[in-house]
C-alpha positions in Angstrom: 61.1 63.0 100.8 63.7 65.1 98.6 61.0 67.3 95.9 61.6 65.1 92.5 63.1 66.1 89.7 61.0 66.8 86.4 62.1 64.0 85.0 60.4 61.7 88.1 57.3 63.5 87.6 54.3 61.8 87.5 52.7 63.8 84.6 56.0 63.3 82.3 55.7 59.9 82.8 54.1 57.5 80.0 51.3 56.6 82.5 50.6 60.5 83.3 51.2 61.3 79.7 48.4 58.6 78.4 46.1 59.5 80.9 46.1 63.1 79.4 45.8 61.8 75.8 49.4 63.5 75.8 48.4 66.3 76.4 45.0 67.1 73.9 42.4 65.9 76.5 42.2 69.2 78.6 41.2 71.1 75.5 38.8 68.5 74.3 36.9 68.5 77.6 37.1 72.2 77.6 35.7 72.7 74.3 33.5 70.0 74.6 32.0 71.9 77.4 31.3 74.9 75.5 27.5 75.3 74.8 27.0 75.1 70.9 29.5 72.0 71.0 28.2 70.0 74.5 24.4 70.1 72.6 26.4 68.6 69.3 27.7 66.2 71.5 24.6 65.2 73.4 23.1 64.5 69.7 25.4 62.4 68.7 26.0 60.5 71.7 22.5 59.8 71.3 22.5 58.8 68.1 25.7 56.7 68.1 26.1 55.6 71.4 23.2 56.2 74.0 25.3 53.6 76.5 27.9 56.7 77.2 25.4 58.6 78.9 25.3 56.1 81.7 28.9 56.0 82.4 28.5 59.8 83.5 31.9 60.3 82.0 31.1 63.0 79.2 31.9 66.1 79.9 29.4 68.4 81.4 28.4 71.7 80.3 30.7 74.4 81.4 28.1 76.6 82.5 26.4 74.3 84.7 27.7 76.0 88.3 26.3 72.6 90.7 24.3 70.0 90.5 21.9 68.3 93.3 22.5 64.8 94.5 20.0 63.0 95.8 20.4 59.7 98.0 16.9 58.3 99.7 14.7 61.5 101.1 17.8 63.5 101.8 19.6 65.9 99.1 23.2 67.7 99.1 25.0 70.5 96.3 28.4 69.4 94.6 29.8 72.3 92.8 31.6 72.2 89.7 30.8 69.4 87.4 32.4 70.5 84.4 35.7 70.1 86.6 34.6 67.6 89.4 34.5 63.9 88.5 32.1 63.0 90.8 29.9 66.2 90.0 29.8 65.5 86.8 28.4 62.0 87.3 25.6 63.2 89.0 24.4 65.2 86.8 24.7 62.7 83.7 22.8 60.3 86.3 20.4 63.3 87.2 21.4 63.4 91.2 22.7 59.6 91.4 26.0 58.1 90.5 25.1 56.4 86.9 26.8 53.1 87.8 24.7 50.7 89.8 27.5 49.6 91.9 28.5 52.9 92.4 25.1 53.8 93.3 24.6 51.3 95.6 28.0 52.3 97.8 26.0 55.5 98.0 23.2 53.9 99.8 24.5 51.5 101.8 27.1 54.5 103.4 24.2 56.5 103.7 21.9 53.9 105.6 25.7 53.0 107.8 25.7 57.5 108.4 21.9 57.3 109.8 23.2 55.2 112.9 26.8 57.0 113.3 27.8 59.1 115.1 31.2 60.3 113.6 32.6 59.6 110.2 35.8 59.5 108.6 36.3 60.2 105.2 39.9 59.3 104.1 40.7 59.7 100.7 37.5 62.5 100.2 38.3 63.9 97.1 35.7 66.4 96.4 33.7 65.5 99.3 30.7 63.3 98.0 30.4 61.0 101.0 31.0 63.6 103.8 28.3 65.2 102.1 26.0 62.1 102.2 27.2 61.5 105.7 26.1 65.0 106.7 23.2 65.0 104.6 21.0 61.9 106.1 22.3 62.7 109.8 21.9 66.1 111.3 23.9 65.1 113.8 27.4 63.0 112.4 30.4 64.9 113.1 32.9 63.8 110.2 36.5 64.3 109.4 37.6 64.4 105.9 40.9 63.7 104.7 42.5 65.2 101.4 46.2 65.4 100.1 45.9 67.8 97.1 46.0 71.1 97.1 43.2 71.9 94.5 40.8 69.5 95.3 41.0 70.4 99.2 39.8 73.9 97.6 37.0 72.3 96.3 36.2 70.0 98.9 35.8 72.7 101.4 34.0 74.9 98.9 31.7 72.1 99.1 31.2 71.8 102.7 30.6 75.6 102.5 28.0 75.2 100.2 26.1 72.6 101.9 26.2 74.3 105.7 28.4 71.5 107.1 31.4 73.1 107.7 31.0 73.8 111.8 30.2 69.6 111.6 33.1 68.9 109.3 36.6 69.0 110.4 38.9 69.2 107.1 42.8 67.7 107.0 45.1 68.8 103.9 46.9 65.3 105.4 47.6 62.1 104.1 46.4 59.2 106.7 48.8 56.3 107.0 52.6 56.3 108.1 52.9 59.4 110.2 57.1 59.4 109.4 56.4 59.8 105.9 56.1 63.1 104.2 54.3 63.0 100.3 54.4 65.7 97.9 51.5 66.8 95.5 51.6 69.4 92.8 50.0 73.1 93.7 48.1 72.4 90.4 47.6 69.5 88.8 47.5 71.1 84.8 44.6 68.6 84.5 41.6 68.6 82.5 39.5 67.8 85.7 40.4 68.0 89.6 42.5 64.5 89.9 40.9 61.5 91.5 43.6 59.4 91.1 46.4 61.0 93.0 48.2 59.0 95.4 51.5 59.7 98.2 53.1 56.8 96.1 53.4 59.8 93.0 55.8 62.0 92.5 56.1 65.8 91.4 58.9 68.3 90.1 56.3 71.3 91.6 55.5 69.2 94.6 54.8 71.1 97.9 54.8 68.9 101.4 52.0 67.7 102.8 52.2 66.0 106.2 50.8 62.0 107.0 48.9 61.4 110.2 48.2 58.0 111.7 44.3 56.8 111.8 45.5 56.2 115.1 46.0 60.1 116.2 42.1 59.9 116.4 41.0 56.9 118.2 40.1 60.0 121.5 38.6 62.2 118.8 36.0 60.2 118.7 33.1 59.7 120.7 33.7 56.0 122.3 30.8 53.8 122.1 29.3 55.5 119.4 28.5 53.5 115.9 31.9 55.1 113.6 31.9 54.6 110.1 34.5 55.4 107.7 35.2 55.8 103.7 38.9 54.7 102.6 40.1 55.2 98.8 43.3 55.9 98.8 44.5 54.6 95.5 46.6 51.1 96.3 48.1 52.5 100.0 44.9 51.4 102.2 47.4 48.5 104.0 49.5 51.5 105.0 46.1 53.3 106.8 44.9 50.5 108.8 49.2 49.5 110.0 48.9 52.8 111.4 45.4 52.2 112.8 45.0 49.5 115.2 44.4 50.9 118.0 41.6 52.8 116.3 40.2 49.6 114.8 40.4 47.8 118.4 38.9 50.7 119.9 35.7 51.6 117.8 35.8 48.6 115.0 34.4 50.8 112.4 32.3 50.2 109.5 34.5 50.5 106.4 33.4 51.1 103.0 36.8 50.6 100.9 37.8 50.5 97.2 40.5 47.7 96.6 41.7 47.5 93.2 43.2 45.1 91.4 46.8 45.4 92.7 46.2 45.7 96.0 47.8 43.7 98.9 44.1 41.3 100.0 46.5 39.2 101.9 47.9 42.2 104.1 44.6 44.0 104.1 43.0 40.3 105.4 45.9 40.3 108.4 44.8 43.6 109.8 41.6 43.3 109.9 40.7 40.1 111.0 41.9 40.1 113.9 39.5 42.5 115.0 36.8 40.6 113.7 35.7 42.1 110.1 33.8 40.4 107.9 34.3 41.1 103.8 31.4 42.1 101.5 31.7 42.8 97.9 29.3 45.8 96.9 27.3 44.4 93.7 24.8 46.3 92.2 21.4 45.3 94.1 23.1 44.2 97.4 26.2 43.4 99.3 27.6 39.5 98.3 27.6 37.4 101.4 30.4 37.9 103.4 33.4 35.9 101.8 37.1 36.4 101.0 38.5 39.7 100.1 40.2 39.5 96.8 40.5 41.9 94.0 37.5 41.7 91.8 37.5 42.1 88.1 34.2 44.4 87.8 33.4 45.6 91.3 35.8 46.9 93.1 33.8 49.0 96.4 33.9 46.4 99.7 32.1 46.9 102.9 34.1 45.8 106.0 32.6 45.2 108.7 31.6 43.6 112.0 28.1 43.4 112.0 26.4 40.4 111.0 24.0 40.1 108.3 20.9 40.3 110.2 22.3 43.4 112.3 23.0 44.9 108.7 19.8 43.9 107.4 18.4 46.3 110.2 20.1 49.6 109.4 19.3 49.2 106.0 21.9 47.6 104.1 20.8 44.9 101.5 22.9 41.9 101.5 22.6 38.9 99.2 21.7 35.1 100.1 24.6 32.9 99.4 22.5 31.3 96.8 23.1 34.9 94.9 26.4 34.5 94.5 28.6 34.7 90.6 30.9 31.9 90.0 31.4 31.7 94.0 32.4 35.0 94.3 29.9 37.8 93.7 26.7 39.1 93.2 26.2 41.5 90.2 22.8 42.2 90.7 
């Protein structure tokens, strides 16, 4: 792909520009952060609207250096929450993510990690569930997969931090068509490390960064051994498993994935049937019976898989009686 032009970029754009609050939210959060005006904030929050505290989307104080997350008996370090999203959840949710659904696609990865024995983590961002992974088995080997420059710095800061990084391979690489080159910006000018980022943007300052096919590793992994993998990859997840079949046929992975509300359910059904996978929405007590994947209004974390309930039931992983469904669809909790 040619490098864009500034007027193609991404960040120019109406969408880019209204997701910065054209261009005043950076300076918000970063006076927000300060000290003397995060405590004036924190007062007022709790005096106006205590419900914002549990969205873990307020900034966090600047001087706050990590924070400790906690999932079951196990515990891992994510640096950075003034600048990491994720980070910055955790410590508004004291060590857990502050939305129950969100908290609950903690747990159940982390009971799925306590059986694996490799993990892929496509889509890592800063690193939270290769962390989890690492943290609640000793002995998981995991790849993790990032395609911007400045988060991949803080992603592998991370896995310095927690001791992981001779069980954690790292890939500045995109997973999906292998043919297809993205560009992301050396620095995203943003008021926190992007989460959002996909290969479908584009960037005046973009610098290449190579695609590899999910299906380069289906000998990198240890055949016969339980694999589990993590895909958010911001609308393009039909693109990772087209490129991944022979992976899927030869290890049939568990798959926690985000689908949102544009995504392709009809595609995503097609490749993964075949092989087997069953479809469960994560709620917020317990995974909905398994049903058919379609873009969900609230929720939007699904666990594919090809286990059946009771042999989920015995690694851990809560999932609802069909009598617990929402409307036909859903449990939320």
């Amino acid at each position: 792909m040619p490098q864009s032009n500034e007027s193609n970029d991404y960040r120019t754009g109406e969408v880019g520009r209204r997701r910065s609050w054209y261009g005043a939210k950076k300076h918000v959060k970063t006076l927000l952060g300060w000290r003397l005006p995060n405590l004036a904030m924190r007062g007022a929050v709790g005096v106006v609207a205590p419900q914002l505290r549990a969205t873990g989307r307020l900034p966090a104080p600047a001087a706050i250096g990590e924070v400790t997350g906690k999932v079951a008996d196990a515990e891992y370090v994510m640096l950075a929450p003034a600048r990491c999203v994720i980070a910055k959840e955790l410590y508004w949710g004291q060590g857990r993510r502050p939305q129950p659904a969100d908290d609950l696609a903690v747990q159940v990865f982390a009971a799925a990690a306590r059986k694996a024995g490799a993990l892929l983590d496509v889509g890592a961002y800063t690193g939270l569930f290769t962390l989890v992974g690492t943290a609640v088995n000793p002995d998981l080997r995991a790849h993790a997969f990032e395609l911007v420059p400045e988060v991949y710095r803080a992603l592998f800061d991370n896995a310095v931090r927690n001791r992981v990084l001779h069980r954690v391979t790292l890939h500045h690489t995109g997973v999906g068509d292998p043919t297809a080159q993205v560009t992301m910006p050396a620095a995203s000018g943003d008021s926190a490390l992007p989460c959002f980022y996909s290969s479908e943007l584009e960037f005046a300052d973009g610098v290449p960064v190579r695609v590899v096919a999910l299906d380069e590793f289906t000998d990198q992994v240890p055949h016969g051994s339980p694999v589990l993998m993590k895909v958010d990859v911001e609308g393009t997840e039909t693109t990772v498993f087209e490129h991944g079949e022979r992976f899927l046929a030869a290890h049939h992975p568990d798959i926690l994935c985000e689908v949102l509300p544009d995504a392709d359910c009809a595609r995503l059904r097609a490749l993964l049937e075949p092989y087997g996978y069953r479809f469960h929405l994560v709620g917020e007590r317990a995974l909905a019976p398994a049903g058919e994947l379609a873009a969900h209004p609230r929720f939007r974390d699904w666990y594919f898989t090809t286990r059946t309930p009771a042999a989920l039931a015995e690694i851990g992983i809560p999932v609802a009686a069909g009598a617990d469904r929402v409307a036909g669809t859903s449990p939320v909790g």
